[in-house]
SEFI-891962 format. One record per atom (N, C-alpha, C, O, CB): residue number from 1; residue in three letters; atom name; x, y, z. Coordinates in pm, 1 decimal, decimal comma, always signed. Glycine has a CB too. Layout:
N
NUM;Ala;CA;X;Y;Z
...
REM end
This chain:
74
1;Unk;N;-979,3;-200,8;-451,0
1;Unk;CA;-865,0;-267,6;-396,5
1;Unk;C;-841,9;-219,6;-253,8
1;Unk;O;-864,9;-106,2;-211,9
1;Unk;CB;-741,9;-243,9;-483,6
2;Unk;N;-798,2;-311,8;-193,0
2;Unk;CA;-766,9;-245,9;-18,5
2;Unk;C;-609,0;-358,2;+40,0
2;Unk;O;-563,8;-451,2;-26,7
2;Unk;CB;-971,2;-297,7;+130,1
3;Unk;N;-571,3;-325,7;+135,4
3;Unk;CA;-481,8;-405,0;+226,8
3;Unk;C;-502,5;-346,6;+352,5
3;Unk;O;-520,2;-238,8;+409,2
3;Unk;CB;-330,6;-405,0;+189,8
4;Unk;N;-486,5;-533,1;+379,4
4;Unk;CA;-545,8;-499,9;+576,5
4;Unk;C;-397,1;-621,2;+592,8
4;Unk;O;-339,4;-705,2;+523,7
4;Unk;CB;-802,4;-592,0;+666,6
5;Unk;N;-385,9;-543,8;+770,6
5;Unk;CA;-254,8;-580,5;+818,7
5;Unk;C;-332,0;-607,1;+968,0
5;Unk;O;-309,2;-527,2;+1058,8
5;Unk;CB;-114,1;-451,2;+802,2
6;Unk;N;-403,4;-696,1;+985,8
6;Unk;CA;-508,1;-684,2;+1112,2
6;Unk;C;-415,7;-666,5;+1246,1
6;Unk;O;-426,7;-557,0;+1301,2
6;Unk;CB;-613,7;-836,7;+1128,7
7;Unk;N;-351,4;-734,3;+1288,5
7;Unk;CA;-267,8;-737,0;+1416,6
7;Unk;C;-196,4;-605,7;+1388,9
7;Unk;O;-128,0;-578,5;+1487,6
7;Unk;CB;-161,3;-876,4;+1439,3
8;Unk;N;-185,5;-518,5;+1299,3
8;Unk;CA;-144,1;-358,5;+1296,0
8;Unk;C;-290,2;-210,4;+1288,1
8;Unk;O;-296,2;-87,5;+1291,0
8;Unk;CB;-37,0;-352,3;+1126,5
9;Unk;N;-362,9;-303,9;+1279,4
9;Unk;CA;-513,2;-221,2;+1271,9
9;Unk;C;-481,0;-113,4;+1161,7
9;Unk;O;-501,0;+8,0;+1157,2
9;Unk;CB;-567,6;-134,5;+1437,1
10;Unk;N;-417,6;-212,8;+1065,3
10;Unk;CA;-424,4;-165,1;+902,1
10;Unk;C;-539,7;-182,2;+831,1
10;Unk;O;-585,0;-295,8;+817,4
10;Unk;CB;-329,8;-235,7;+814,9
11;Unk;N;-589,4;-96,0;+788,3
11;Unk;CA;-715,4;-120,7;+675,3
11;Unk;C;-727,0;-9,1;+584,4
11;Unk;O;-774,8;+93,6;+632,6
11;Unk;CB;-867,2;-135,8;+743,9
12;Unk;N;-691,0;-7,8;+454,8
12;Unk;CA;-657,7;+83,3;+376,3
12;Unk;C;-747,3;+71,8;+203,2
12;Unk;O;-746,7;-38,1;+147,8
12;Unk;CB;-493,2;+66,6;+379,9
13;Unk;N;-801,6;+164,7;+149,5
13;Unk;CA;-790,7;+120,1;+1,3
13;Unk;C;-720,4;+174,6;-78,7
13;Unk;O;-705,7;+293,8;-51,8
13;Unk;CB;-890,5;+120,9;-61,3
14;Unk;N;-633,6;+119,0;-227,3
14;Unk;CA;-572,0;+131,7;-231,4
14;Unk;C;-573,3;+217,6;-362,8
14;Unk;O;-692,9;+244,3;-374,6
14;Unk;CB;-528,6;+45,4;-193,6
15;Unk;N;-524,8;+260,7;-440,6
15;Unk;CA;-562,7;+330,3;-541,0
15;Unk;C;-443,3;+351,8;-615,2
15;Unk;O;-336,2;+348,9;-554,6
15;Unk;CB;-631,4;+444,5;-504,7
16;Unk;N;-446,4;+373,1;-738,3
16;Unk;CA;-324,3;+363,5;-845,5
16;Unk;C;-287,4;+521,7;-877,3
16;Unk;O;-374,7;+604,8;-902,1
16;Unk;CB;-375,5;+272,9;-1004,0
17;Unk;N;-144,7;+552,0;-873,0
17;Unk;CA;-81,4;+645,1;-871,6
17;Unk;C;+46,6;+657,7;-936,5
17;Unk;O;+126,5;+564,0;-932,7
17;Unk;CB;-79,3;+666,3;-770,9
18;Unk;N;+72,3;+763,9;-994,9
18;Unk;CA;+227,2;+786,1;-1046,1
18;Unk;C;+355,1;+865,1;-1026,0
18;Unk;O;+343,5;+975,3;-972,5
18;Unk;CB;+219,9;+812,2;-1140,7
19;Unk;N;+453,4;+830,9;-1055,3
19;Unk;CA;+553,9;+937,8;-1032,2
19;Unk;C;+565,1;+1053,5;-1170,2
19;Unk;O;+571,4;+1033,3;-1291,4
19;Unk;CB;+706,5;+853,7;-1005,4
20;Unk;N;+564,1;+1162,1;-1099,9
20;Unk;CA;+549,7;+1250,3;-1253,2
20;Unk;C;+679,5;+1384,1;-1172,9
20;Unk;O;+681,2;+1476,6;-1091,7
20;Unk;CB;+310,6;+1337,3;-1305,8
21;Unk;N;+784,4;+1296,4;-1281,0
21;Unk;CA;+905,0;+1395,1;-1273,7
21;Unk;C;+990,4;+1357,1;-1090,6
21;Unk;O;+1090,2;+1286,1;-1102,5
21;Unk;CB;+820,3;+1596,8;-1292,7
22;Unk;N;+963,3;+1390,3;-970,1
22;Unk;CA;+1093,0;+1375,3;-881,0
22;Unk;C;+942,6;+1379,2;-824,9
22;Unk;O;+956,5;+1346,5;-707,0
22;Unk;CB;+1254,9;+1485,2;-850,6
23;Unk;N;+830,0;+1398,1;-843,8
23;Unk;CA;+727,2;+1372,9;-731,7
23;Unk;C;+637,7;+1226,0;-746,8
23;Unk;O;+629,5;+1174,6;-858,3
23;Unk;CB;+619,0;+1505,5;-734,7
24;Unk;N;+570,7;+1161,4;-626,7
24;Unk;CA;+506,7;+1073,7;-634,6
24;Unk;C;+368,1;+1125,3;-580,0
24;Unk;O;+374,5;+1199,5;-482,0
24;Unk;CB;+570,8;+969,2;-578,6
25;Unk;N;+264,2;+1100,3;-622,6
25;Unk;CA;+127,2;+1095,7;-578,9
25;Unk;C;+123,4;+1063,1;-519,8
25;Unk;O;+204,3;+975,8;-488,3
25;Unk;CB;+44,7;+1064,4;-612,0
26;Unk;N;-1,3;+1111,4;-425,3
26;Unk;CA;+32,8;+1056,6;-288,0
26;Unk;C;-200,5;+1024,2;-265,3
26;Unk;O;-288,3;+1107,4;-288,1
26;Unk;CB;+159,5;+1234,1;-141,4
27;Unk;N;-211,6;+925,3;-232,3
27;Unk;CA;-359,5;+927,7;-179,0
27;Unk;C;-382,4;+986,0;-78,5
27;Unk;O;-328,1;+926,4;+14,5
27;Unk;CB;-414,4;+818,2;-153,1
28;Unk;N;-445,8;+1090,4;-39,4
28;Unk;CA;-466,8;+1138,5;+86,7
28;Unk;C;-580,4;+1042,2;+192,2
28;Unk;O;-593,8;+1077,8;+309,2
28;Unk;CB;-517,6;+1288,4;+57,7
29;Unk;N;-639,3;+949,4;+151,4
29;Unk;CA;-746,8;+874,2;+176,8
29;Unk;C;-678,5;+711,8;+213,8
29;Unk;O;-736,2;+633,9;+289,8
29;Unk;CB;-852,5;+886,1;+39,5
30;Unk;N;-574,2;+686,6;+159,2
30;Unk;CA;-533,0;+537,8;+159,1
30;Unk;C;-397,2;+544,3;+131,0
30;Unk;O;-326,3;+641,8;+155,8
30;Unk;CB;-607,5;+443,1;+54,9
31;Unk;N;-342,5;+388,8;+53,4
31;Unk;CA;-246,5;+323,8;+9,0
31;Unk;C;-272,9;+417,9;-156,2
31;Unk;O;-354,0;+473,0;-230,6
31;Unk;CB;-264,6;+136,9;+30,4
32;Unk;N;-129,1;+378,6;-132,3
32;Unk;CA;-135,4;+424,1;-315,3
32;Unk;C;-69,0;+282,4;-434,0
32;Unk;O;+23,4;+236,9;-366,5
32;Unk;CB;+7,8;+601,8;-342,7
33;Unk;N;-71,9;+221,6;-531,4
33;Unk;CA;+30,3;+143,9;-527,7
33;Unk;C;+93,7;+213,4;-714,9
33;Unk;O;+25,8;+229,2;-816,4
33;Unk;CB;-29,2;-50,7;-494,6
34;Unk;N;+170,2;+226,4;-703,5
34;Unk;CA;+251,4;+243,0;-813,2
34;Unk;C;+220,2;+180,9;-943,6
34;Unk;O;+217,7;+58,2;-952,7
34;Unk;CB;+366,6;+204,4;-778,7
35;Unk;N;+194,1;+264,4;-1055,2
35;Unk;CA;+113,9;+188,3;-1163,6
35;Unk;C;+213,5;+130,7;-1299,4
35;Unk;O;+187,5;+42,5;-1381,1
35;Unk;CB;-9,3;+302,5;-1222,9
36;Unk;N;+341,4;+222,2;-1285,9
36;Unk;CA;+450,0;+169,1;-1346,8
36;Unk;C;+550,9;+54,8;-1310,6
36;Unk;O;+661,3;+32,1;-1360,2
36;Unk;CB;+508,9;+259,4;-1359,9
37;Unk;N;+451,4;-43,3;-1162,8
37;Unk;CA;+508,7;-178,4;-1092,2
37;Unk;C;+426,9;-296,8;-1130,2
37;Unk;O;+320,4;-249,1;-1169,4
37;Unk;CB;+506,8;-170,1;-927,6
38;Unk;N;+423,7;-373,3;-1135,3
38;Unk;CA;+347,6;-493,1;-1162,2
38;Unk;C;+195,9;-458,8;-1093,9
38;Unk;O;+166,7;-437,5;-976,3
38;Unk;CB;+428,8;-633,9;-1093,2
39;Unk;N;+103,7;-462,5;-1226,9
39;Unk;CA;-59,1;-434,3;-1138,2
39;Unk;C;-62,9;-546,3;-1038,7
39;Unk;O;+7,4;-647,3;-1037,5
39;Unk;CB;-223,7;-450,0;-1248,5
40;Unk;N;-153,3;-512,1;-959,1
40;Unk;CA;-212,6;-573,7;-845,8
40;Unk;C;-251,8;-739,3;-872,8
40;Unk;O;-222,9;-834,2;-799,9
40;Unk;CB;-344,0;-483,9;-810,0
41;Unk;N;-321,7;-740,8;-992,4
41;Unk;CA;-378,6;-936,6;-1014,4
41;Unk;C;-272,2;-966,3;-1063,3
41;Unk;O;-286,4;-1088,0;-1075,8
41;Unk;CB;-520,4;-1001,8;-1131,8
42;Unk;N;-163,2;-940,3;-1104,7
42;Unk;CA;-59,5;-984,1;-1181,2
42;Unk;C;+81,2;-1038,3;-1081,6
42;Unk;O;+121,8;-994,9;-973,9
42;Unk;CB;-27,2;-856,8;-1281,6
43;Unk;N;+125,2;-1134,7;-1156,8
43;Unk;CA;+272,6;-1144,6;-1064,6
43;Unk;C;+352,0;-1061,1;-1080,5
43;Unk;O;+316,5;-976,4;-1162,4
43;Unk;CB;+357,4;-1251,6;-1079,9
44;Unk;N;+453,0;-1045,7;-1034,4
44;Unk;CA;+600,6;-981,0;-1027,1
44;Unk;C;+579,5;-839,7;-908,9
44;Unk;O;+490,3;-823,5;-825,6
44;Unk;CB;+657,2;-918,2;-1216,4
45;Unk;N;+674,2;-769,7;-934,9
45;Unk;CA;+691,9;-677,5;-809,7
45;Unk;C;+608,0;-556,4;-776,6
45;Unk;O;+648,4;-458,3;-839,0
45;Unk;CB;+818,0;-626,0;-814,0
46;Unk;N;+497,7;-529,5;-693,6
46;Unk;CA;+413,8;-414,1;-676,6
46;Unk;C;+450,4;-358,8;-593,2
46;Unk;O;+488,8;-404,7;-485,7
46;Unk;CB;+295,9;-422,9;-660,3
47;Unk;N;+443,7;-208,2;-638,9
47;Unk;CA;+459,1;-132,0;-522,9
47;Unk;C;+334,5;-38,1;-455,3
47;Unk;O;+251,9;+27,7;-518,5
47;Unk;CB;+568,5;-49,3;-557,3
48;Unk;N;+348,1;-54,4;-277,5
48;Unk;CA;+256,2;-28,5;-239,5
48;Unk;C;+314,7;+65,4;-133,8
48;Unk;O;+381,1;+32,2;-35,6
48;Unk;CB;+177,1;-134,1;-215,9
49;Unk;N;+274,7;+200,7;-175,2
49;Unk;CA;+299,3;+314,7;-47,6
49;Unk;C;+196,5;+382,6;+29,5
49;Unk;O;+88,9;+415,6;-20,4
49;Unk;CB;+368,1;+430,2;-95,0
50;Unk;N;+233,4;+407,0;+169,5
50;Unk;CA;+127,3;+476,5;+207,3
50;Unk;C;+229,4;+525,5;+331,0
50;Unk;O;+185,9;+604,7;+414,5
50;Unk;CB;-27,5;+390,5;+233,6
51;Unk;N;+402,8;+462,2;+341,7
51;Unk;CA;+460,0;+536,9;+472,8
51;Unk;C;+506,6;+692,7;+520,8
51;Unk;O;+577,9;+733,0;+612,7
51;Unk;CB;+565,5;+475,6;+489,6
52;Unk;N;+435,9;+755,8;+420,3
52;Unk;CA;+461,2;+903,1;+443,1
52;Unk;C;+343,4;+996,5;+525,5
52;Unk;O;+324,3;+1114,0;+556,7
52;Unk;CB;+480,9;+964,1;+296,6
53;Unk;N;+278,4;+863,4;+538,8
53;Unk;CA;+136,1;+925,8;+656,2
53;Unk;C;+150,6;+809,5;+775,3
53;Unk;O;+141,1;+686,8;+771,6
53;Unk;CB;-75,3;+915,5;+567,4
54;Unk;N;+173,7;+889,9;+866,1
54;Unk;CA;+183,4;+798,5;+1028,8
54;Unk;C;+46,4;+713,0;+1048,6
54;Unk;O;+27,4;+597,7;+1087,4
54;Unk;CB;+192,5;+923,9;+1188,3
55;Unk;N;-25,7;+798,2;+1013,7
55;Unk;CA;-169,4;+706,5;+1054,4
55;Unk;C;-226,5;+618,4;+991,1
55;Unk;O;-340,3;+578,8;+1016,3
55;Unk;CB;-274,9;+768,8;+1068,4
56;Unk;N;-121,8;+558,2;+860,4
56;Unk;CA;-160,1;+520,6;+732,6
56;Unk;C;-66,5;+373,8;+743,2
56;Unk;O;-121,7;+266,4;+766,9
56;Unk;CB;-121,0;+646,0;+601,1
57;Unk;N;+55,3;+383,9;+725,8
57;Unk;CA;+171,5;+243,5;+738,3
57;Unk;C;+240,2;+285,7;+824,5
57;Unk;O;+335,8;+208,9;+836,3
57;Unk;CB;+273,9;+194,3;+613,8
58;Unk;N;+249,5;+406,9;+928,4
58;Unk;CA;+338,3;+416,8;+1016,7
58;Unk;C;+367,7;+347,1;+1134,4
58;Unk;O;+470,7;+373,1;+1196,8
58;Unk;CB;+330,1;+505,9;+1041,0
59;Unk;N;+266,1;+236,7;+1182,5
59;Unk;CA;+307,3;+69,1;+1202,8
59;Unk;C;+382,2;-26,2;+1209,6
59;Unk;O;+421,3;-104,4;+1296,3
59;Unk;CB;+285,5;+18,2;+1160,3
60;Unk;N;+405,3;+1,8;+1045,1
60;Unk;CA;+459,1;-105,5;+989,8
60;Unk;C;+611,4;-152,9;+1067,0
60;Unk;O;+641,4;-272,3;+1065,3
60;Unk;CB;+470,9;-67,5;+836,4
61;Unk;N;+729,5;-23,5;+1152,3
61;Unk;CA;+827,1;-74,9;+1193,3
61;Unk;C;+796,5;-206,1;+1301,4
61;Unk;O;+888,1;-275,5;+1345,6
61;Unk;CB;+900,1;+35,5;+1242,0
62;Unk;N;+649,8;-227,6;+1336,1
62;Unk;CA;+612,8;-322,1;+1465,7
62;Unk;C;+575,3;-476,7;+1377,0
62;Unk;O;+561,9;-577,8;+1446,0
62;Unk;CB;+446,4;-244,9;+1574,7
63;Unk;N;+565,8;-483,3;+1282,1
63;Unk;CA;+563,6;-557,8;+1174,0
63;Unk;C;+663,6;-733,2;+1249,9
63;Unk;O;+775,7;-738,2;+1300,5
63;Unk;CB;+651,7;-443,2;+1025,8
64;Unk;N;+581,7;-826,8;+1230,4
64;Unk;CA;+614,4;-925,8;+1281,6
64;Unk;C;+627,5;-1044,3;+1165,2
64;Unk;O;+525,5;-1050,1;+1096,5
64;Unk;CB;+523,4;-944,0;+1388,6
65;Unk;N;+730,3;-1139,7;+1128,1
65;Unk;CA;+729,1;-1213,8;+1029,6
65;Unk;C;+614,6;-1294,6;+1078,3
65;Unk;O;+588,2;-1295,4;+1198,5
65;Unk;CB;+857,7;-1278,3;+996,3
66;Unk;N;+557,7;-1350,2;+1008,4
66;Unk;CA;+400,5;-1441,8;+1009,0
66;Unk;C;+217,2;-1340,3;+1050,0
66;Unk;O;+99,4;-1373,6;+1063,1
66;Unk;CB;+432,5;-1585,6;+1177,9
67;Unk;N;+284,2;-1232,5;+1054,6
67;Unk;CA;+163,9;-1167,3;+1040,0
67;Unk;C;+64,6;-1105,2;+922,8
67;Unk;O;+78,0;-988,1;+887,2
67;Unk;CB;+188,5;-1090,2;+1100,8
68;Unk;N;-36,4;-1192,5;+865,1
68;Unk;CA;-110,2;-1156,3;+785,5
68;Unk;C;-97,2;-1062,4;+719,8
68;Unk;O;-104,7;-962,5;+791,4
68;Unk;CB;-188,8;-1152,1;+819,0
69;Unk;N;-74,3;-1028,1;+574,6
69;Unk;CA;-151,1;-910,3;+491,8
69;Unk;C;-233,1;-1000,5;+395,6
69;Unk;O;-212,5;-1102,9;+330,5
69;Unk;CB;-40,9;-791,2;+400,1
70;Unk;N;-357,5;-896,0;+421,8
70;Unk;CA;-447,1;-924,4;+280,7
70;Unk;C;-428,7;-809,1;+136,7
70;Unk;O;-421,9;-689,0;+162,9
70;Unk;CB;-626,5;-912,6;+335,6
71;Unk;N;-426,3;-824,8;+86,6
71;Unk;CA;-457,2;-773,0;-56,9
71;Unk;C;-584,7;-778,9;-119,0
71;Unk;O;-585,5;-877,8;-192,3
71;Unk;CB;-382,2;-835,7;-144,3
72;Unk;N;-682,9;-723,7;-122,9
72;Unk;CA;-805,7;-775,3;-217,3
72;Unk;C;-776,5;-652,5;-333,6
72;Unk;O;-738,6;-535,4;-334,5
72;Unk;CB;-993,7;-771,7;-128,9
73;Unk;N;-827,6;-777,4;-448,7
73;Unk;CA;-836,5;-690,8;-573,5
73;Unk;C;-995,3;-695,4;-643,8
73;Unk;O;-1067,5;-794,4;-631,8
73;Unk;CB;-716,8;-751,0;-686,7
74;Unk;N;-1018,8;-624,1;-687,0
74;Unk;CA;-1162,2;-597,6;-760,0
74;Unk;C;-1136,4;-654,3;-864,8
74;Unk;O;-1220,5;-659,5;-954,5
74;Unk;CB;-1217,2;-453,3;-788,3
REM end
């Protein structure tokens, strides 16, 4: 799995992670997305973190409505 945010020179993969107790996993390599949120091929609400690393979604405040994200899922 990955998400790219091209006009943010986002390109990430993404990997499934949990909260265990007041901490969240964190990918040191990518996105993480939350495995107790709606999986990735599925509808409803996913969660996808990675803003606790600058070099990762720290971007995202430049974030423009109509700018592309991809999602690919395996």
């Amino acid at each position: 799995e990955s998400i790219e945010i091209i006009p943010l020179s986002i390109k990430l993969s993404v990997e499934p992670a949990r909260v265990e107790g007041n901490r969240w996993e964190i990918n040191e390599k990518g996105a993480s997305y939350l495995v107790s949120s709606a999986p990735l091929k599925d509808n409803g609400n996913t969660v996808i973190y990675a803003h606790n690393k600058a070099t990762m979604f720290g971007s995202l405040s430049q974030i423009k409505i109509g700018y592309p994200i991809t999602l690919r899922c395996v």
